[in-house]
Every structure is written in structure tokens, then in C-alpha cells.
C-alpha positions as CSV (number, residue, x, y, z in Angstrom):
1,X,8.0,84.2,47.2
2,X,6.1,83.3,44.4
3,X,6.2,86.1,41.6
4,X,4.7,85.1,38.8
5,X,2.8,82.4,37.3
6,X,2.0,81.3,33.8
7,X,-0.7,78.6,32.8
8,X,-1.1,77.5,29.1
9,X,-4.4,75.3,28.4
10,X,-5.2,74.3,32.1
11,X,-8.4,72.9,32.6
12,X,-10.8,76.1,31.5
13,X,-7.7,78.3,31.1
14,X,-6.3,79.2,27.5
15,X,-3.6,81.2,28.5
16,X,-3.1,83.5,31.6
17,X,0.0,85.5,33.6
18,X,-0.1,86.6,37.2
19,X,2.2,88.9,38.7
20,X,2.1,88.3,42.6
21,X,3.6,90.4,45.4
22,X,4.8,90.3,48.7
23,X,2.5,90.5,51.9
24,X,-1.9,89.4,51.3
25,X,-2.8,88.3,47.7
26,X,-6.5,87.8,47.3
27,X,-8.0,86.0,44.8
28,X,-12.0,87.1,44.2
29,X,-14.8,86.4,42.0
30,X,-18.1,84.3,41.6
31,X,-18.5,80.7,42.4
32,X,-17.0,78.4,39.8
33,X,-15.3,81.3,38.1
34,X,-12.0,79.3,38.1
35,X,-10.0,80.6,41.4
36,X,-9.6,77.1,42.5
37,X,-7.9,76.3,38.9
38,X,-5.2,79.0,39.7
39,X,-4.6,77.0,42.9
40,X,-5.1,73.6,41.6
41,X,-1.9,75.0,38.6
42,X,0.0,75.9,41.2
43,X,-0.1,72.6,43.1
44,X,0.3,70.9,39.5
45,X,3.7,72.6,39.0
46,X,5.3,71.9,42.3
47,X,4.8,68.0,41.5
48,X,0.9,67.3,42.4
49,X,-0.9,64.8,40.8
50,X,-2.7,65.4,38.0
51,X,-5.1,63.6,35.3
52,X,-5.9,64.3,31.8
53,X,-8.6,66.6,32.6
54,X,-6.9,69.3,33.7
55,X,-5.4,69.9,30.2
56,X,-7.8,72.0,27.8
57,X,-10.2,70.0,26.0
58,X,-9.2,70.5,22.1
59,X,-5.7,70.7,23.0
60,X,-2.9,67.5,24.0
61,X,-0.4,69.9,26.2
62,X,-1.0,71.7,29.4
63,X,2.1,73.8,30.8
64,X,2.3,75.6,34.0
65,X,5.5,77.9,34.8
66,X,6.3,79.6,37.9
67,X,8.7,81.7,38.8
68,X,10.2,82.3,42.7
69,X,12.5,84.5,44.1
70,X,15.5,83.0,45.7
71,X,16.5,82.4,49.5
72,X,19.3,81.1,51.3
73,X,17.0,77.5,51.7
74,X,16.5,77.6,48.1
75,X,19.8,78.5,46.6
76,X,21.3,75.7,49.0
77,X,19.3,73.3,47.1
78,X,20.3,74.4,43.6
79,X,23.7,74.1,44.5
80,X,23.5,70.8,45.8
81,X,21.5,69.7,42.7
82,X,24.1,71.2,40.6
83,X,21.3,73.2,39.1
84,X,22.1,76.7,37.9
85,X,20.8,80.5,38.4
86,X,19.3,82.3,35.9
87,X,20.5,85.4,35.2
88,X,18.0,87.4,36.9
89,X,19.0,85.6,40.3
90,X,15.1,83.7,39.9
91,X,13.8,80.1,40.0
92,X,11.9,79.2,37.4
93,X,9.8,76.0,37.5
94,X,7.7,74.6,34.9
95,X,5.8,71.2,34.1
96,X,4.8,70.0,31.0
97,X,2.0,67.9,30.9
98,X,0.8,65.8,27.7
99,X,-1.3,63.6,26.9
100,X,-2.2,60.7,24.0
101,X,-4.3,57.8,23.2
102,X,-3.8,55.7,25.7
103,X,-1.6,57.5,28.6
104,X,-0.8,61.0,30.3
105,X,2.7,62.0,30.5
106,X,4.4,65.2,32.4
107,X,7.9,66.3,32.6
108,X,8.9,68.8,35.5
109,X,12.2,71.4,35.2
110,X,14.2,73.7,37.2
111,X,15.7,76.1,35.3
112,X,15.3,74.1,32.2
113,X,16.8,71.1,34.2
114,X,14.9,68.2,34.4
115,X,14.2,66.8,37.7
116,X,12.0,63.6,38.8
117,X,8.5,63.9,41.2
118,X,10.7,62.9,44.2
119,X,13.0,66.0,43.5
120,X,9.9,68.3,43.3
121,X,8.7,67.0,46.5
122,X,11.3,67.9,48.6
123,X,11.5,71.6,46.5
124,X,7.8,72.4,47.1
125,X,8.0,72.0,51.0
126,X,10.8,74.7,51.1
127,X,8.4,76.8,48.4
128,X,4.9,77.0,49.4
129,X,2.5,75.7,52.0
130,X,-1.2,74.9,50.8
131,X,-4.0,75.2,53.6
132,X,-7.8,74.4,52.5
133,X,-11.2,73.4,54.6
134,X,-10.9,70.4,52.7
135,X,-8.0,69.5,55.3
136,X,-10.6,68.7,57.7
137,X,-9.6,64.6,56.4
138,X,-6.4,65.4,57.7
139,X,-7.0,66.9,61.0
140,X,-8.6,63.3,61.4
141,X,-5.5,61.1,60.4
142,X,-3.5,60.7,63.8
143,X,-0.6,60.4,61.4
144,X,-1.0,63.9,60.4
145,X,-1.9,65.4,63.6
146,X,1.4,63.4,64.5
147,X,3.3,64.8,61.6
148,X,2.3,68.2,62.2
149,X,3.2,67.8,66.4
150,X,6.7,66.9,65.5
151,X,6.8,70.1,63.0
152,X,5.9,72.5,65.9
153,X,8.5,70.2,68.6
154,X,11.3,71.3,65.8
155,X,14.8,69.7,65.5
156,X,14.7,68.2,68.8
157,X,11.4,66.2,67.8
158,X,12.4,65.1,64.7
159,X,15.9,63.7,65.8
160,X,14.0,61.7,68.2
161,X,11.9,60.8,65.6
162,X,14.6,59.6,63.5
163,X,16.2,57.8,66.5
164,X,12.5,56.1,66.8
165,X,12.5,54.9,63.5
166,X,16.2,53.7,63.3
167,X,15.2,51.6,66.5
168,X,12.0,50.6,65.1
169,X,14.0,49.1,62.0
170,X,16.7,47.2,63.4
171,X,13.5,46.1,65.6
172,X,11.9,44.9,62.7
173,X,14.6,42.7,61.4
174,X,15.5,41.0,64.2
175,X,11.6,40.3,64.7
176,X,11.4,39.2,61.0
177,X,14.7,36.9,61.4
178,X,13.1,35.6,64.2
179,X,9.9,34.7,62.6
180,X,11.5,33.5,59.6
181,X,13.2,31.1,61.9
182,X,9.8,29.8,63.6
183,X,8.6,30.1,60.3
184,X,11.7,27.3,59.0
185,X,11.0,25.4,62.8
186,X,8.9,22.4,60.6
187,X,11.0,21.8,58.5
188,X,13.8,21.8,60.5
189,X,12.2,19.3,62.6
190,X,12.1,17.0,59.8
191,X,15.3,17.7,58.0
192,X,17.0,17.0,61.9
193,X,14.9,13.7,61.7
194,X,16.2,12.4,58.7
195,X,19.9,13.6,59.4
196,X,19.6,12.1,62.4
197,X,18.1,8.4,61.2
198,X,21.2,9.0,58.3
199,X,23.9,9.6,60.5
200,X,22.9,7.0,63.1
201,X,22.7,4.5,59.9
202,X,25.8,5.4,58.8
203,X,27.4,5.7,61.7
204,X,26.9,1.6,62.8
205,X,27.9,0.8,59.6
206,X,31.6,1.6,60.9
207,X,32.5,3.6,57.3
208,X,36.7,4.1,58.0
209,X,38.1,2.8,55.0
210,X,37.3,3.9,51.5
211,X,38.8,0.5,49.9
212,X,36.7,-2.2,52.5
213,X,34.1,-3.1,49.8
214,X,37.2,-3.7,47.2
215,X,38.8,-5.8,49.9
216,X,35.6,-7.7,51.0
217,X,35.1,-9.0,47.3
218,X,38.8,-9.9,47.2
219,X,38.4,-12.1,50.5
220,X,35.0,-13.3,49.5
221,X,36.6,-14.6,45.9
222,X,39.9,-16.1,48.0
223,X,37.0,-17.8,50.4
224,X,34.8,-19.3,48.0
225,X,38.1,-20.5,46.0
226,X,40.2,-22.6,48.6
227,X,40.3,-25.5,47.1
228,X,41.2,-24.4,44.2
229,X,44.1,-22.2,45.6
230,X,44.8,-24.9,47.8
231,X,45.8,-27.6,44.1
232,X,47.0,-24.8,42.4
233,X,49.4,-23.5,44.8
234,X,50.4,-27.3,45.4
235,X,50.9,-27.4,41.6
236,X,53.2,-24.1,41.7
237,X,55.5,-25.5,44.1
238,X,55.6,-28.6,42.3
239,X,57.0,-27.2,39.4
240,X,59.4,-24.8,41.1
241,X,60.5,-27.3,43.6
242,X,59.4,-30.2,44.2
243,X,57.9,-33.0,42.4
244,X,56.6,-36.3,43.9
245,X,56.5,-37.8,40.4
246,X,60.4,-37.3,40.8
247,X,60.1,-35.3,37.9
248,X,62.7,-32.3,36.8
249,X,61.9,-28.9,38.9
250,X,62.6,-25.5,37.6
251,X,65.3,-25.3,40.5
252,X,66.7,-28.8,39.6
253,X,67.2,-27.2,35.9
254,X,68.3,-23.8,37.5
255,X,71.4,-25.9,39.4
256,X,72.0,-27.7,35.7
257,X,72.4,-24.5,34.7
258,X,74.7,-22.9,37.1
259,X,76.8,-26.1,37.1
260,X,77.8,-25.2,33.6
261,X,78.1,-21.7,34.0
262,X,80.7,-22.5,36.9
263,X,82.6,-24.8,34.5
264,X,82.7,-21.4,31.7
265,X,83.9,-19.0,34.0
266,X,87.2,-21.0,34.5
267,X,87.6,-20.4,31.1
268,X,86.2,-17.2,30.9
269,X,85.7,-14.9,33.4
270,X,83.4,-12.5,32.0
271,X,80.4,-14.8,32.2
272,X,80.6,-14.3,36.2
273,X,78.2,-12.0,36.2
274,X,75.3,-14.2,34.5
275,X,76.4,-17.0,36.8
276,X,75.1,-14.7,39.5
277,X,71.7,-13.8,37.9
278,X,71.2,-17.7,37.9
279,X,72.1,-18.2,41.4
280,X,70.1,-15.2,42.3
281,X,67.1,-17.2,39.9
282,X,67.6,-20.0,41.9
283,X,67.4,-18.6,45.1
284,X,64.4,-16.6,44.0
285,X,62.7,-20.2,42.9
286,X,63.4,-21.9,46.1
287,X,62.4,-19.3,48.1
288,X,58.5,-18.9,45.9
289,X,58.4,-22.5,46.1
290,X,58.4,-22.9,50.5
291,X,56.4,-19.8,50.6
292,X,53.5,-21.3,47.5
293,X,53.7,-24.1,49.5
294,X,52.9,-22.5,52.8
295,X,50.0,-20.8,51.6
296,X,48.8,-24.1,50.1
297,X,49.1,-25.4,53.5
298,X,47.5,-22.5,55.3
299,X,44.6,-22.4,53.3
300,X,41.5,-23.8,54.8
301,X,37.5,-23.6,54.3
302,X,35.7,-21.3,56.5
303,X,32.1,-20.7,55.9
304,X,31.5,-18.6,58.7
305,X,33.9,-15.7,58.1
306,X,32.7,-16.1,54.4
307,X,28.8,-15.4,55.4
308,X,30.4,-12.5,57.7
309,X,32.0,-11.1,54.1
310,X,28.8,-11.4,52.3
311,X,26.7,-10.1,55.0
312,X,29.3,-7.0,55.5
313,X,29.2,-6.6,51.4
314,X,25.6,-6.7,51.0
315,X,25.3,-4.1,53.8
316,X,27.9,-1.5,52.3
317,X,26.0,-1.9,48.8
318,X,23.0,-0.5,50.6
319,X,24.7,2.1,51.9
320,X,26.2,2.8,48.4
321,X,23.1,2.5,46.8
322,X,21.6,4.7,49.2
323,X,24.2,7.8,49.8
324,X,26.7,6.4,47.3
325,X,27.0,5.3,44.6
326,X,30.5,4.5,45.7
327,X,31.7,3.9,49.5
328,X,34.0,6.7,49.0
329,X,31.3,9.1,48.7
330,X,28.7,7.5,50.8
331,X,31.8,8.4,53.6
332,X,32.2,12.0,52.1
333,X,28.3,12.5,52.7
334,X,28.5,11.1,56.1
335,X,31.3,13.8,57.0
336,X,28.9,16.9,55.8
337,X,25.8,15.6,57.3
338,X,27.4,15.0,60.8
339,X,28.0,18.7,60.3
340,X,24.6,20.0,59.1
341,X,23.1,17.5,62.2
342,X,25.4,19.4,64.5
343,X,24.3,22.8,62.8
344,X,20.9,21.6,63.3
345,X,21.5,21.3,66.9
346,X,23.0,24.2,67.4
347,X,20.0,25.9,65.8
348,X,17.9,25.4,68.9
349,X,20.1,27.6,70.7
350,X,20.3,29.7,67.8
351,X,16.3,30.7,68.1
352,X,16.6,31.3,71.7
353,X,19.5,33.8,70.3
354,X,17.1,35.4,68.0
355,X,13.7,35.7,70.6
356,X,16.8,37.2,73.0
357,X,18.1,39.7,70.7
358,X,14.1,40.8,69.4
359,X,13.5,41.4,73.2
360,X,16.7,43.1,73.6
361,X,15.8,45.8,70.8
362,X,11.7,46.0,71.2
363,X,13.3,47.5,74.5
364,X,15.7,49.8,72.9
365,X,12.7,51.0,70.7
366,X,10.3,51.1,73.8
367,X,13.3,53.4,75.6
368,X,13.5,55.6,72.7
369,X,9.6,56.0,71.8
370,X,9.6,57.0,75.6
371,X,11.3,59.4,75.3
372,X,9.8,61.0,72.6
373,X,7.1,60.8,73.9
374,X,7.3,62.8,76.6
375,X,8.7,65.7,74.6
376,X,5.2,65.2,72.7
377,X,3.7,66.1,75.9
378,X,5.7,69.0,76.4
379,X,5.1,69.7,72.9
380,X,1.4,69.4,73.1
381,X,1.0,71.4,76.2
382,X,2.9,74.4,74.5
383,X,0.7,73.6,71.5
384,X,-2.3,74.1,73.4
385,X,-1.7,77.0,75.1
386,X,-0.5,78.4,71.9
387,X,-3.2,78.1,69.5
388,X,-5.6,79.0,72.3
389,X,-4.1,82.3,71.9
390,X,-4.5,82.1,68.6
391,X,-8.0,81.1,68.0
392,X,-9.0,84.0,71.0
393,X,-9.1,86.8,68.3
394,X,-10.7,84.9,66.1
395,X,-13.9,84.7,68.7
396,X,-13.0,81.1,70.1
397,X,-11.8,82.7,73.4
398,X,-14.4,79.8,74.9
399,X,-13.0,76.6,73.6
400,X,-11.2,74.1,74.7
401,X,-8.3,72.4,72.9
402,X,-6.1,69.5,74.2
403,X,-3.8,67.4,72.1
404,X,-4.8,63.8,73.3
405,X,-1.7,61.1,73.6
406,X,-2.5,57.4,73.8
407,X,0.1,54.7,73.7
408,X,-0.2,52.3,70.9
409,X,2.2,49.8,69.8
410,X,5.4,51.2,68.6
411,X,5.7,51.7,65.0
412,X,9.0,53.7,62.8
413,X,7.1,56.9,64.1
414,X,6.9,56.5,67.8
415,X,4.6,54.9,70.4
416,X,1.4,57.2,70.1
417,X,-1.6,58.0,68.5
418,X,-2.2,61.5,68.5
419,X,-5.8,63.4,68.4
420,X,-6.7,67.0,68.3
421,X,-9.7,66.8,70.8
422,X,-12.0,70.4,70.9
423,X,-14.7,71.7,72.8
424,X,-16.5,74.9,71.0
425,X,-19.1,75.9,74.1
426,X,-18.4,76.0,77.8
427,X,-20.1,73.3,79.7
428,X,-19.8,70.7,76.8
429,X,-17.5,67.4,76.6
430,X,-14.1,67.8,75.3
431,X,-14.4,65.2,71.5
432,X,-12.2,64.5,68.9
433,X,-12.3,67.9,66.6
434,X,-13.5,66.7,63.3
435,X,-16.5,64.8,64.9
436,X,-17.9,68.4,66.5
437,X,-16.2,71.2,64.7
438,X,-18.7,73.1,62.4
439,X,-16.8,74.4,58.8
440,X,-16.7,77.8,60.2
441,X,-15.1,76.5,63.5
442,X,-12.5,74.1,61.5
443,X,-11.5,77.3,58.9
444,X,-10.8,79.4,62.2
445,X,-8.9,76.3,63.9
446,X,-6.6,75.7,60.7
447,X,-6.1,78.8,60.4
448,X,-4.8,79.2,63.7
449,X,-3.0,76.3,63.4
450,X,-0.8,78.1,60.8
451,X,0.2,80.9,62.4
452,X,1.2,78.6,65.6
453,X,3.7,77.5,62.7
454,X,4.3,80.7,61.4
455,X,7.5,81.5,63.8
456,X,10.6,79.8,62.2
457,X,9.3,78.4,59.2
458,X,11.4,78.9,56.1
459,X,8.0,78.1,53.8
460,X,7.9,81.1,51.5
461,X,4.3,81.6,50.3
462,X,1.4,80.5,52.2
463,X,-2.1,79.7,50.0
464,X,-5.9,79.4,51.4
465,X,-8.0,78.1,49.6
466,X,-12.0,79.6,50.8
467,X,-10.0,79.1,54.6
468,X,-12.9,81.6,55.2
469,X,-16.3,79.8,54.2
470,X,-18.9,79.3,56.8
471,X,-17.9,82.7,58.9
472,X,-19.6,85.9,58.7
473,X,-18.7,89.6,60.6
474,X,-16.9,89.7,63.5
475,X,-15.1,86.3,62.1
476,X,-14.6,87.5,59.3
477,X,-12.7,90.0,60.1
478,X,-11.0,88.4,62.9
479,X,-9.9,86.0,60.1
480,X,-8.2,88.8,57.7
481,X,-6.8,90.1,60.6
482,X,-5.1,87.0,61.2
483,X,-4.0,86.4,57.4
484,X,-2.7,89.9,57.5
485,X,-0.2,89.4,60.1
486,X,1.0,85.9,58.7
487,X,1.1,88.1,55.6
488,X,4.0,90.3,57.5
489,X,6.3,87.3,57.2
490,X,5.4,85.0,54.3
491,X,3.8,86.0,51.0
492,X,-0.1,85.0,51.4
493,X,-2.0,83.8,48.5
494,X,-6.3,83.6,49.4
495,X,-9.1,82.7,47.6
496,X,-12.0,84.1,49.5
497,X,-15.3,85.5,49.5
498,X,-15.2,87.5,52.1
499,X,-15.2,91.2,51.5
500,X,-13.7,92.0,54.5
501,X,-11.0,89.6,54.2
502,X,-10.2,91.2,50.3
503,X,-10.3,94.3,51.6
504,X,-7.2,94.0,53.5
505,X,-5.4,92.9,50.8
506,X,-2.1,94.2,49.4
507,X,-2.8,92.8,45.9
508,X,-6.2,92.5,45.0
509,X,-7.1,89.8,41.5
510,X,-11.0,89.4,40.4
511,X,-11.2,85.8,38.5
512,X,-14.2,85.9,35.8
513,X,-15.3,82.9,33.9
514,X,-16.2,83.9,30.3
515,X,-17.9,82.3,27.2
516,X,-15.7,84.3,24.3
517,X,-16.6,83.7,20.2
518,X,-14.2,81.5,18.1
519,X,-13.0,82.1,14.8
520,X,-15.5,80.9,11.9
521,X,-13.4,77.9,11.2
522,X,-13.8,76.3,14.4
523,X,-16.1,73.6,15.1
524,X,-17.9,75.0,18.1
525,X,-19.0,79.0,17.6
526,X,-18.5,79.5,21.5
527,X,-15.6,78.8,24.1
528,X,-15.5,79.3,28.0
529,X,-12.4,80.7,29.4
530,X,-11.1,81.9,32.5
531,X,-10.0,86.0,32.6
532,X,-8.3,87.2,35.9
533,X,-7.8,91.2,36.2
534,X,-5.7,92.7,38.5
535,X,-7.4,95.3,40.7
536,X,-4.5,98.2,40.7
537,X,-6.7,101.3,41.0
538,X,-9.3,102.1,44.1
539,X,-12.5,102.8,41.9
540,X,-12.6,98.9,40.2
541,X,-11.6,97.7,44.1
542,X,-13.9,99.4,45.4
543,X,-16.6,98.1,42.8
544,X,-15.0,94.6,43.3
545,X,-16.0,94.6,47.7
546,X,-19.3,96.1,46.8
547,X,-20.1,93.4,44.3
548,X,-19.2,90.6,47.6
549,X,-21.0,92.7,49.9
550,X,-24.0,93.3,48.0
551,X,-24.2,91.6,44.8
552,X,-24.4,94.8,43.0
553,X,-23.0,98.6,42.9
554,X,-25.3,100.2,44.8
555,X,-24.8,103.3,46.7
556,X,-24.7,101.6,50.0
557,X,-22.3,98.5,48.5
558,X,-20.1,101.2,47.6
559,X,-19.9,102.8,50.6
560,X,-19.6,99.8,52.9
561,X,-16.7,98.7,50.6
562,X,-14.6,102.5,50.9
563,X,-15.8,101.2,54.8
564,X,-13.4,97.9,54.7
565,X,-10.6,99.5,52.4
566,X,-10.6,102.9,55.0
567,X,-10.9,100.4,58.2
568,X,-8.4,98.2,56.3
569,X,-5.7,100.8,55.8
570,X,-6.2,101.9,59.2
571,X,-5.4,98.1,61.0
572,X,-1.9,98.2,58.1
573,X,-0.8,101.2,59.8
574,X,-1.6,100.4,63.4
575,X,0.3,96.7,63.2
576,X,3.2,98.0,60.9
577,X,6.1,97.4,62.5
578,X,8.0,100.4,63.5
């Protein structure tokens, strides 16, 4: 409950304190003589947005503070935002807003804690509720009229709900993976033609070993040497060998050699050893010589197998040049790309995967937005029935009222659009409610609305704002009749001007806008502020409901008004519970 409220430089407001209480607060006074501000302050400082004309023109700081009494709801979420009590077991919240040059700044606080808009949202659904004619937009925007649905199905609703939207999003990424991939199907297309034309390349260019090309150039030089091999090998063996000039050999000085050597070991025997290492040397010579001259003799000129070496180098250059530069790597790349081919492959299945698996869960969402929907229809019926009761008193006992479910494609909040479809006079067409509703009609039907929400929720201060415009009499007070019983389980703040509806008020404020003097030193002589005065005695009440009823004190205003306050007290007593 909302018990008191503070505004500092607010729009025309220099400074002002309300003291609310429990049960029907009514807010009363001329047109444009600032009730709406006091509304618009409290929205402000529960986290609504604001611009820098709301703070006082001469001034650069606007603060609104108001203070709540505490609930079980309320203290839960103080604890869990580690946020502290005050010592008189209250809630105080405040907003600060400021503004400069170039930009408008606010900061909002718990108990002198500073918390962010999000925070504030979640703390002003669990404080107060707000209810204006202007929510006719609303009543329009199936998203709403969904929204508010699902409020009245309760806990069951909105777990469907949130098993709808968990759906819808797993839903949505398999549909985005999926069109991400037909999305990537082009160039996927063209990166599998080009691996393909690669690989195939590669692939008849038999790439096995790393050291071919090095090989190749050997052969070719050996190839386009023969001849030369062929006299020089001759010219080795000659010279290790034999000589056809008849000439000394290096094995014919070897055996010199090792003929002496035998003669020294007889004498001495340690020179055995290097008579070995000659033998061994002459061995070695003879045996380089018949191989040198074997090779000599096996060489040969062959000019095809030397255009097949230059044809085969000239083709692994290219393939160097191309996915090289060396053959080492050009058979490294051919490895990965076999692998991104095969990938590519594998991708067509992998898209038939993806459409499978979007099917698979558009079904699962289907299934689930189903079944919400049905308990929307069983929601709606009870609706129906409900705020037909509801409106009956309020002299609507002839309308019709259907909550109309289409199907629509399924979205994070179910499968349907939802419209409040009304019929004010018998014998005319059920249509959509803010196409045929007059203002009087749509104040009656919110306010209905309401108090079909009334049971079970944990919102502690209701506000109207003018709920009441465009009804006059037996509406009129069908309508406080109705605020007065929602007033028996929430505090209820009005703005009306209906004296019939102040009249059955438990707290009774008259808002007056003034134009007061300012001190000499000012630059303007004159100021216009905003004065509310609480209405504590009968007489000034009294005065007050004679002023709405007739414009002015006169005898018969002030006896219709003791008329409301006498028929007032009597409808308190006869609802009181007992």
C-alpha cells in the first residue's frame, strides 16, 4: 500500500506530501488542476519514462519519493536484492531526475540503494497497477489482450507459456541454422567445384613421393650426360685398373706396395697391420674399377625415357607452382582438400539433417502452442462469463462479450491472436471492442476487467485515472460501487469527477492549481503551482461534492452532496464484511 508520497519540482508542482490510506482514495478538483501530475509522479518513480519537462521550469532537479508498506511479495524481493529494511519496517523509493545542457539523467533507489530501470520494473508490477481510458490502445493490441488472458489463466497459463516460448526458441535456431545453410548452398556449390577440379588434378598427377621432382632432375642430368659418363667412367677404371696404354694403374702400384710391405714384416712384425690396410686398398681398387667399368658399359642414350623425365618435371612444377611451391606441400594440400571435398559431400546430407530436425521441432512447438491453446479457450470461456457478471451492475447486463481465438503462425507466445470482440445493444453484430465501444462503455469494461483480476492478485494499490469519464447517474454510481468493493482488498487510488464516485470515498484530496506571488527578486512577479488539501472534516467534503454536482455551494448542491455522503455510508455498512 502506498502511504505516502513526496514530489519536489514536478512539472507544475514546487513541493507537495500526500498521506494515503487504505481502502478508496479520491483525487478531485477542476480540469487541468494537476491530478493527472500526481499520477504521472507516481508512475515516474516506479521507473516510467520521463522527459525534461516534467521537472520545474527554473529548476534542473525533479525528485519523487514514495513510501510503501511491506508484504510478504515485497519483503521477498528485498531479500533477494540484498536490500535492507528501514527501521520503520517501510519501503521507500525515490528517483532523482536531472537535467543539463544537452541530456536528462535520473537515478532510481530502494532504501537509498541504487537499483537500474530493469530492477524497478519488476518492483512496480508487485506495487501498483495503473488503469486509464487511455488503455483503450491497449485493449486493441492482441498482444495485450493475450498478455492479459494468460494473467487471468494463472500459473498453469504461464508455464505453458514459457514451455511455448522455450519451443519456439530452439525452433528458431534450428530454422536459422537451416537457413544459414541454404543461405552458404552457392557458395558451396562453387567451393565443391573447385575442390573437385583440384583434387581430380592432383589426383592423376600420381603425388606419392615427396623427393620425385629431386629424383627426376637427377635422372634427367644422368640422361642428357651419357656420354660423358660413359669416357669418364672409362677413364676411372683406367686409372684404377686398367690401362690399354699399358701404363702403371693405381692397383699395379698398390701390389708394388704390398710387395714391399711383405718383405718388412719379416723383419718386423709390427708393420702387419698396414700391410693389411694396403691389401684391403687394393681390394677396394679392384673392386671400384669392374664396377666403374660396368656402369661405363651399361650406360646407354635413351631419348624417350628422357622426354618422359622432362614431360613428368614440367608437370610437377605446375603443380608446385600451383598448390606448392614445393611438391611436399602441393601433397600436404592435396591430403586436406580430399577432406574438405569429402566434408563438402557430406554436407548434402547434412542440410537434409537440418530441414529434418526444423520439422522435427516446428512440430514440438505446434504440440505445445496446442495445448495452450486450448487452455486459452477454457480461459476465455471463464473470462467471459466472468466479466459479464461484472459489467451487469454496471448497467451492461445486455452485452455481449466473447474473447475471439484465431490461429496464426506460432511465435515465442503461442499460436493465437486474441481479440476482445463486444456487442453493447441486443440485436447488433458481435465486433472487435475498440471499433464500437463508446468512452463510457470502454471506462465500464476496464473497469470490469479489473475486478475479474482482482481475486488472487498480490498488486497492492490500484490507480484510475478519470476510469469514470463519459458516464453519468445510474453509471456512475454503479461505477463507485464497483471501485468500492475492489477497494475492500487493495488500496484504490481515483482521479474522478464524478461526485458520486468521491462520495464513497474513504480519503477524500481536492487538487487546486494556483498562481501564487514570488519574492521581489525574482524575475517573473507570478508563479503557478499545484496545492492539494486533504478533505478530513464533513463540512469542506461536503462543499467539495456540491462544487462537482453543481458548480457552486448552493442550497440544493449542498444537499444532494449530504445525499451521496448519507447514501454512501449506508452502501459501506451494508457490504462490510461481517
Amino acid at each position: 500500500m502506498l502511504l505516502c508520497l513526496r514530489i519536489e519540482n514536478f512539472a507544475l508542482i514546487d513541493h507537495l506530501e500526500l498521506d494515503f490510506g487504505s481502502g478508496l482514495n479520491v483525487l478531485t478538483g477542476e480540469t487541468g488542476a494537476g491530478k493527472s501530475i500526481i499520477l504521472d509522479a507516481i508512475d515516474a518513480v516506479l521507473g516510467g519514462k520521463v522527459s525534461s519537462r516534467v521537472i520545474r521550469t527554473g529548476t534542473n532537479r525533479a525528485i519523487v519519493e514514495a513510501t510503501f508498506s511491506v508484504t510478504p511479495p515485497l519483503a521477498a524481493w528485498l531479500s533477494e536484492q540484498e536490500i535492507d529494511l528501514t527501521d520503520d519496517n517501510v519501503v521507500i523509493i525515490s528517483r532523482e531526475i536531472t537535467t543539463t545542457t544537452s541530456n536528462i539523467r535520473s537515478r532510481s533507489r530502494v532504501n537509498g540503494v541504487l537499483v537500474n530501470r530493469q530492477l524497478m520494473g519488476g518492483l512496480r508490477d508487485s506495487l501498483v497497477e495503473i488503469t486509464a481510458q487511455g488503455q483503450t490502445v491497449q485493449v486493441g493490441q492482441s498482444a495485450q489482450v493475450r498478455d492479459w488472458l494468460d494473467l487471468y489463466g494463472g500459473d498453469s497459463a504461464w508455464q505453458k507459456r514459457q514451455n511455448v516460448a522455450a519451443a519456439y526458441g530452439v525452433y528458431q535456431q534450428a530454422r536459422q541454422a537451416l537457413e544459414k545453410r541454404r543461405i552458404s548452398e552457392r557458395e558451396r556449390l562453387q567451393q565443391l567445384d573447385l575442390l573437385t577440379y583440384q583434387v581430380q588434378e592432383l589426383g592423376a598427377a600420381n603425388l606419392d613421393d615427396p623427393q620425385e621432382l629431386e629424383q627426376l632432375n637427377q635422372e634427367r642430368e644422368r640422361l642428357n650426360h651419357v656420354v660423358d659418363l660413359q669416357q669418364m667412367s672409362y677413364k676411372v677404371y683406367q686409372a684404377l685398373y686398367q690401362d690399354e696404354q699399358e701404363s702403371r694403374t693405381a692397383a699395379d702400384l698398390l701390389a708394388d706396395g704390398e710387395m714391399t710391405l711383405t718383405h718388412m714384416v719379416e723383419y718386423d712384425s709390427q708393420l702387419q697391420s698396414l700391410l693389411e690396410l694396403v691389401r684391403d686398398a687394393i681390394a677396394a681398387v679392384m673392386e671400384v674399377g669392374r664396377q666403374i667399368n660396368a656402369y661405363g658399359e651399361a650406360l646407354e642414350a635413351d631419348p624417350q625415357r628422357l622426354e618422359e623425365v622432362d614431360e613428368r618435371i614440367r608437370e610437377l612444377k605446375q603443380i608446385c607452382r600451383k598448390y606448392g611451391p614445393t611438391l611436399t606441400e602441393a601433397i600436404a594440400y592435396y591430403e586436406v582438400i580430399q577432406g574438405e571435398l569429402a566434408a563438402l559431400n557430406d554436407s548434402e546430407q547434412a542440410i537434409e539433417t537440418l530441414e529434418q530436425q526444423e520439422q522435427l521441432y516446428l512440430q514440438e512447438l505446434l504440440q505445445v502452442s496446442q495445448k495452450l491453446t486450448q487452455l486459452r479457450r477454457q480461459t476465455a470461456a471463464h473470462l467471459e462469463s466472468r466479466l459479464l457478471a461484472q459489467l451487469k451492475p454496471l448497467a451492461m447486463d445486455k452485452v455481449k462479450f466473447q474473447v475471439e481465438i484465431m490461429p496464426i503462425a506460432p511465435t515465442a507466445t503461442g499460436a493465437d491472436k486474441i481479440t476482445f470482440m463486444f456487442s453493447p445493444n441486443p440485436g447488433e453484430p458481435i465486433q472487435p471492442l475498440t471499433e464500437i465501444a463508446s468512452g463510457g462503455e470502454m471506462s465500464r469494461f476496464l473497469l470490469a476487467l479489473k475486478a475479474c483480476f482482482n481475486q488472487g492478485n498480490e498488486v497492492g494499490t490500484m490507480v484510475f485515472d478519470e476510469i469514470d469519464v463519459g458516464v453519468s447517474g445510474r453509471v456512475a454510481q454503479a461505477i463507485a460501487e464497483k471501485l468500492h468493493q475492489l477497494s475492500q482488498g487493495h488500496q484504490v487510488l481515483c482521479v474522478t469527477h464524478q461526485p458520486l464516485v468521491a462520495a464513497m470515498a474513504d480519503r477524500h484530496f481536492r487538487v487546486d492549481k494556483l498562481v501564487i506571488n514570488k519574492p521581489r527578486n525574482s524575475h517573473d512577479e507570478q508563479r503557478t503551482v499545484v496545492r492539494v488539501t486533504s478533505l478530513d472534516n464533513l463540512t469542506t467534503r461536503r462543499e467539495e461534492l456540491a462544487q462537482l454536482a453543481g458548480g457552486k455551494s448552493a442550497n440544493e448542491a449542498i444537499a444532494f452532496a449530504e445525499s451521496l455522503l448519507l447514501q454512501a455510508a449506508n452502501h459501506r455498512e451494508t457490504t462490510q464484511p461481517q
